[in-house]
C-alpha positions in Angstrom: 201.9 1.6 -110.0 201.5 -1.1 -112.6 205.5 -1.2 -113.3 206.4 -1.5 -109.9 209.4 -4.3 -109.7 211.8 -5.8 -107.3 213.3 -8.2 -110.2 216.7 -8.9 -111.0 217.4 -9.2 -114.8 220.0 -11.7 -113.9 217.9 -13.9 -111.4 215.1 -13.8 -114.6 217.6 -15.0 -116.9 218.9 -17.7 -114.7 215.6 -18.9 -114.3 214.4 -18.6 -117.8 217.5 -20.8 -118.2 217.5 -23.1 -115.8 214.0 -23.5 -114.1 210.7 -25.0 -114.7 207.9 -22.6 -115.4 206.2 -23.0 -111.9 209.1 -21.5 -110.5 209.4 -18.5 -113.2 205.6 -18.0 -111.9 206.8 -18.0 -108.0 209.4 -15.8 -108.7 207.2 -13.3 -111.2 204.8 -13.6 -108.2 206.8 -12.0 -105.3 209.4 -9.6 -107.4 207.4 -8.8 -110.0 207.9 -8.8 -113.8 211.0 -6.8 -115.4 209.4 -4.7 -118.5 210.5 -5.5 -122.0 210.1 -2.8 -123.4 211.9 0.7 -122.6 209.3 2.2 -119.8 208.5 5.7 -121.8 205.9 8.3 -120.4 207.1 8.5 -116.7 208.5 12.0 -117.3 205.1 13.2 -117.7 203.2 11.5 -114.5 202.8 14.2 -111.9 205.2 12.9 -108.9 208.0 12.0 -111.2 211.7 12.7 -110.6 215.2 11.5 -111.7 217.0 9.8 -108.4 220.8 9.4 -108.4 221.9 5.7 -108.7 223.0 5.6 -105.7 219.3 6.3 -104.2 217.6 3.5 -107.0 220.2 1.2 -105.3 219.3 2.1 -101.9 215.4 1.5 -102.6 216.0 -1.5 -105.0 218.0 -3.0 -101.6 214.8 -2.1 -99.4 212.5 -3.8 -101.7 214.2 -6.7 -102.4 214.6 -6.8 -98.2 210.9 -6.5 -97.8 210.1 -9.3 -100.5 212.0 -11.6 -98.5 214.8 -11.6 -101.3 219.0 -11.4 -101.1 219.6 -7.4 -101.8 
């Protein structure tokens, strides 16, 4: 999936804040890019489903684990 994301809004802020655009790009390149713009038409797509927070947590952790990042 296009929107698929292991960014942190606040590790994209730091960095928009504080680093040099290569390393915005290094980042962008293994986590991904964090939409700006509200994500609206996943309701529809065949395999969706609402997940507790506790569960997006949980898989946000793995993600970030297999990317190489801090959880």
């Amino acid at each position: 999936m296009a929107g698929d994301t292991a960014a942190s809004p606040e590790e994209v802020l730091y960095l928009r804040d504080h680093a040099d655009p290569p390393a915005m790009d290094r980042y962008e390149q293994q986590y991904g890019v964090l939409p700006e713009a509200p994500l609206d038409g996943w309701q529809t797509q065949p395999q969706a489903a609402e997940i507790s927070t506790e569960e997006f947590e949980q898989l946000w952790a793995d993600a970030r684990r297999t990317l190489g990042g801090p959880a």
